[in-house]
C-alpha positions in Angstrom: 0.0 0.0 0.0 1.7 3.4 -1.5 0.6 6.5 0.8 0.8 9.9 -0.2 1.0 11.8 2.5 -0.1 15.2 3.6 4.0 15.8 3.9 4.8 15.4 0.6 5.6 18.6 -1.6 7.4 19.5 -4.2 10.2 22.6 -4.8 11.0 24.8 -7.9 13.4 23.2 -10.7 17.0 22.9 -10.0 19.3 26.1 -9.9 16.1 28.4 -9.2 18.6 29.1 -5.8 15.6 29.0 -3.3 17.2 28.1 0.4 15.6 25.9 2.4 13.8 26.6 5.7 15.3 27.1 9.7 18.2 29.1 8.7 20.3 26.5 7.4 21.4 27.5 4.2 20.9 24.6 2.3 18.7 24.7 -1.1 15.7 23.4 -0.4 14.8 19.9 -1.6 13.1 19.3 -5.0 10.6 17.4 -3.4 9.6 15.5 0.0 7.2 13.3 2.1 7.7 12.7 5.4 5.7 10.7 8.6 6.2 10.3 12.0 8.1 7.3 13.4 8.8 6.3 17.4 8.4 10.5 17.7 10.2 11.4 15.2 9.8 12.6 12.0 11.7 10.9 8.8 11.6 13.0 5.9 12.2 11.4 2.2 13.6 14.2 0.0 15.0 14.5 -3.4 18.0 16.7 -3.4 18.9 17.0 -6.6 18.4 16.1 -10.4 21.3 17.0 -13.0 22.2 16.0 -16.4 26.0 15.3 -16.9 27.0 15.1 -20.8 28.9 17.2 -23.5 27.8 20.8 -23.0 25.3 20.3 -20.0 25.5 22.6 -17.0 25.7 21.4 -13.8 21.5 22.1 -13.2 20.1 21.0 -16.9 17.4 18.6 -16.8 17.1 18.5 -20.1 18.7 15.6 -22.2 19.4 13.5 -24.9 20.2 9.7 -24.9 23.4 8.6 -24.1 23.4 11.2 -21.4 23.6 10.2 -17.5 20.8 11.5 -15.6 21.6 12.0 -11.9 19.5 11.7 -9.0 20.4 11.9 -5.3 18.5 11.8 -2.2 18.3 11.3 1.2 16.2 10.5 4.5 16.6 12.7 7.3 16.5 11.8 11.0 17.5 8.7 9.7 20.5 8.2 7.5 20.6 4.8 7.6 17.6 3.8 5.6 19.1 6.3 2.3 20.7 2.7 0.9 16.5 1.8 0.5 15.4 4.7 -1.0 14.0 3.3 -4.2 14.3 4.9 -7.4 12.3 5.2 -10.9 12.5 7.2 -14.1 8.9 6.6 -15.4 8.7 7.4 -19.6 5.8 9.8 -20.0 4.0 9.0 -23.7 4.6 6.2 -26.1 7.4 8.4 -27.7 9.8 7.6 -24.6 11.5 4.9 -23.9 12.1 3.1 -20.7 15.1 4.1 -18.7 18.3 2.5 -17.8 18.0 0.6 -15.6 14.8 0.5 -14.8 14.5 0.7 -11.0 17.8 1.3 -8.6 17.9 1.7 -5.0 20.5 3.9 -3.1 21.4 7.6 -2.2 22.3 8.3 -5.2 21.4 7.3 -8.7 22.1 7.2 -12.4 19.9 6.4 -15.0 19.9 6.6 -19.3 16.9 7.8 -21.2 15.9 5.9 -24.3 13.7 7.1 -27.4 10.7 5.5 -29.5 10.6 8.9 -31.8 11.1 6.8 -34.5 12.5 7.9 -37.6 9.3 8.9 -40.3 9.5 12.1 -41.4 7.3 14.7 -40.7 6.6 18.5 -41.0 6.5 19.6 -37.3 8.7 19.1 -34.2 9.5 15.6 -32.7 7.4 15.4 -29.4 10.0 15.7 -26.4 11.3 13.1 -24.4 10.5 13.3 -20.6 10.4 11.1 -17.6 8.6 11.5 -14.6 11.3 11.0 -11.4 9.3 8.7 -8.8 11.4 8.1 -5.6 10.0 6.2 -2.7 11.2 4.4 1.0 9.6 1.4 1.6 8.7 1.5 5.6 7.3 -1.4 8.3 3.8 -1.2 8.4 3.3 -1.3 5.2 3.7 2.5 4.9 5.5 4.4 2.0 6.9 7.5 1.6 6.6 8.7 -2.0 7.9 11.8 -4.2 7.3 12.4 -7.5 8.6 15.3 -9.8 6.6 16.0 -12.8 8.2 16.1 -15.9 7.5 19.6 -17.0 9.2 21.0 -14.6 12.0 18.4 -14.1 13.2 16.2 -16.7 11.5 17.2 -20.1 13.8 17.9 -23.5 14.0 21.4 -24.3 13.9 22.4 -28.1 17.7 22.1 -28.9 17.4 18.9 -27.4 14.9 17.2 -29.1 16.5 18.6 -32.4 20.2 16.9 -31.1 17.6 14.2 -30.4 16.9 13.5 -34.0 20.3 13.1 -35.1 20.7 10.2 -32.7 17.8 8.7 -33.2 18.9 8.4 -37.3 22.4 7.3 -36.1 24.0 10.0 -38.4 27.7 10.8 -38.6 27.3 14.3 -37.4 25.6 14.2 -34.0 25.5 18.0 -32.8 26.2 19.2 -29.1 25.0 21.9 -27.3 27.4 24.3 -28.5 27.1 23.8 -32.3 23.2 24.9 -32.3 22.4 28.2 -32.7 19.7 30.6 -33.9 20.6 31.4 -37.2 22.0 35.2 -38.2 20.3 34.8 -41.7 16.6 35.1 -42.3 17.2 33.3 -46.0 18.2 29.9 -43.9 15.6 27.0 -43.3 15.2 26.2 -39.7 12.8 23.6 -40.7 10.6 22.4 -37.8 12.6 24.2 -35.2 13.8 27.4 -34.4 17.4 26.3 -34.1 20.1 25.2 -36.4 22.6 22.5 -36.2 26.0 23.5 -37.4 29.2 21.6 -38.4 31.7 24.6 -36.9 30.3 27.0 -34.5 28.9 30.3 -36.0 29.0 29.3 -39.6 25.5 30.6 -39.9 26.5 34.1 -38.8 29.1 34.2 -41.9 27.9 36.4 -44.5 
């Protein structure tokens, strides 16, 4: 039996610098639920979500295959259950993929998103991918603490993304990062279906 409890709440996306509360300093958690065991209270939160890959800043949660996706936690008053926090990265639409792995339990978490884009051609954007990040701490009693972070806010490609996106899905020799897409300088170029251009050297469509 899964409880959601009045506890549970959720914060702003990463690197919006809100501080958490009592004076400590420390940014608040992305989300938490929390109950009241032998007096005390045990408080599930997720602490952080990042994207590490080629041109992602420390706070992105956007992403692209092949990038790890980062999740740490942690349960406080009681340190010793953060090795059962379990973990989830649940695909949202038939477009995403499941993660890698599936399921993982511990303080902290890496997973791999996967795509199901498909490769038919079309005349507008590719939908983006995005997860929805479900952590929860099984407890005696059948009780469970549960937080889940929705994916618009969390862990949802942005546009350059899903464009980087479709050059992996087609496998193609040239596979853009972050820094080679660009708004383009010329009105006369194509964008296509995205407002953003993929470019083999930085700033090539700024030439004249």
């Amino acid at each position: 039996m899964v409880l959601l409890l009045a506890g549970c709440t959720c914060s702003k996306r990463p690197g919006s610098g809100e501080e958490g509360t009592g004076g400590s300093g420390e940014p608040a958690p992305l989300g938490q639920d929390s109950t009241r065991r032998d007096g005390e209270e045990l408080v599930l939160e997720v602490l952080d979500v990042a994207v590490e890959g080629e041109g992602a800043e420390a706070s992105r949660t956007s992403f692209v295959t092949g990038e790890s996706i980062t999740a740490r936690g942690r349960v406080r008053n009681a340190e010793e259950l953060d090795s059962r926090i379990q973990w989830s990265l649940q695909p949202v639409g038939p477009h995403t993929g499941p993660a890698a792995p599936a399921s993982k339990e511990g303080r902290e978490v890496v997973f791999q998103a996967s795509s199901r884009v498909g490769t038919k051609g079309n005349r507008e954007p590719n939908p983006p991918l995005e997860y929805e990040l479900v952590a929860s701490l099984p407890l005696e009693g059948g009780e469970t603490l549960e937080v889940r972070l929705s994916p618009t806010t969390f862990l949802r490609q942005e546009e350059d993304d899903v464009l980087r996106q479709e050059y992996l899905d087609f496998g193609t020799r040239f596979q853009p990062g972050r820094a080679l897409l660009s708004i383009p300088g010329r009105p006369v170029l194509n964008t296509g279906n995205y407002t953003v251009i993929a470019e083999s050297e930085a700033g090539d469509s700024r030439a004249c």
